[in-house]
C-alpha positions as CSV (number, residue, x, y, z in Angstrom):
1,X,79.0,76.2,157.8
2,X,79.9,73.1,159.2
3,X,76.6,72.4,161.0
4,X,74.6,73.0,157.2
5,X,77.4,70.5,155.8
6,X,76.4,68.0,158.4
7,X,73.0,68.3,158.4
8,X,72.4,67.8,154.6
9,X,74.8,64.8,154.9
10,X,72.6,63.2,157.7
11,X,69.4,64.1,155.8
12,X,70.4,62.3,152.7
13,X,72.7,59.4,154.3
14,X,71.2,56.6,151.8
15,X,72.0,58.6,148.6
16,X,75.3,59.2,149.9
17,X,76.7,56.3,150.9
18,X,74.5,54.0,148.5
19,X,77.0,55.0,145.5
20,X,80.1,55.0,147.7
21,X,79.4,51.8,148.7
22,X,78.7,50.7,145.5
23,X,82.4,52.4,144.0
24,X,84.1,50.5,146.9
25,X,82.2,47.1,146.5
26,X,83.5,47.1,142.5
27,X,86.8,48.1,143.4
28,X,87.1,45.0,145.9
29,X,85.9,43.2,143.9
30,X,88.1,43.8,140.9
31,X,91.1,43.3,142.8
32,X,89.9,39.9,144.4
33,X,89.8,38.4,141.2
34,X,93.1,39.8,139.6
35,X,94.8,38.5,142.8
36,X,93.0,35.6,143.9
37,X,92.9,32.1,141.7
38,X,89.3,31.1,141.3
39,X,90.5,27.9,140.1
40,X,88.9,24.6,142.0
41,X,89.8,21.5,140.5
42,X,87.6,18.7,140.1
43,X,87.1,15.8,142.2
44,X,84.7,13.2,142.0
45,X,81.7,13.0,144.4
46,X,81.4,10.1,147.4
47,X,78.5,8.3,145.5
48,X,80.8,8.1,141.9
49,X,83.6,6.5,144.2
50,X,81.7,4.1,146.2
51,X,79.9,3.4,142.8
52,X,83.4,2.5,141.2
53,X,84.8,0.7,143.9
54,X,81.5,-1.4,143.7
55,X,81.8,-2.0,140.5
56,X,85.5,-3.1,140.2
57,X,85.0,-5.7,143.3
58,X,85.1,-9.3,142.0
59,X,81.7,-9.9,144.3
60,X,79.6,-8.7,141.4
61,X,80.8,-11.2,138.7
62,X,78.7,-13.8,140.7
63,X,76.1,-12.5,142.5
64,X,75.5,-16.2,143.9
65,X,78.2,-16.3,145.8
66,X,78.0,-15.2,148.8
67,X,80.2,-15.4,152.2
68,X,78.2,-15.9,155.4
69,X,79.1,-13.5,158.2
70,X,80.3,-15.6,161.1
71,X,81.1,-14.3,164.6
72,X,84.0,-16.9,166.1
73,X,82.9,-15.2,169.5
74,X,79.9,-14.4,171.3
75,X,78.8,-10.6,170.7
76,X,78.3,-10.2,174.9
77,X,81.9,-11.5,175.5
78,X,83.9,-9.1,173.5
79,X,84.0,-6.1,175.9
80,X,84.3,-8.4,179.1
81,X,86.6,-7.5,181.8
82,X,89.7,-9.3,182.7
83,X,87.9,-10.8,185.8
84,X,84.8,-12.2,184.0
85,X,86.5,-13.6,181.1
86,X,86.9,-17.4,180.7
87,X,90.4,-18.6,181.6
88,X,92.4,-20.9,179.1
89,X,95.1,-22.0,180.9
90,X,93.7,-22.7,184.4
């Protein structure tokens, strides 16, 4: 009997397990979303920040103004070792 069983159930594996799996995949998800909070609060994107902070910034009121960038130091002599660096008090 057991070898019939068996070998109608390998014959017809898709229509078997097709609906089981559909039964199990509506019970899961069912209970995910009576236990689970699907709530994600809203926060605003990088680009509506960095447009924001742009816009409250005093540099926009007047856009003639503007600061030169000046380096008090030679770029080269930043990352200089102890033995190469220029001494001050000698």
């Amino acid at each position: 009997m057991w070898p019939i069983i068996m070998g109608l159930l390998r014959s017809n594996a898709v229509l078997i397990t097709l609906p089981i799996a559909c039964v199990v995949g509506a019970i899961g998800y069912n209970l995910e979303s009576l236990l689970s909070d699907k709530y994600t609060p809203y926060s605003k994107s990088i680009q509506e920040n960095r447009a924001e902070r742009l816009a409250s910034e005093n540099t926009l009121d007047n856009a003639a103004i503007v600061e030169k960038l000046r380096l008090n130091e030679n770029v080269l002599e930043r990352n200089l070792s102890p033995s190469l660096q220029k001494k001050v008090n000698a």
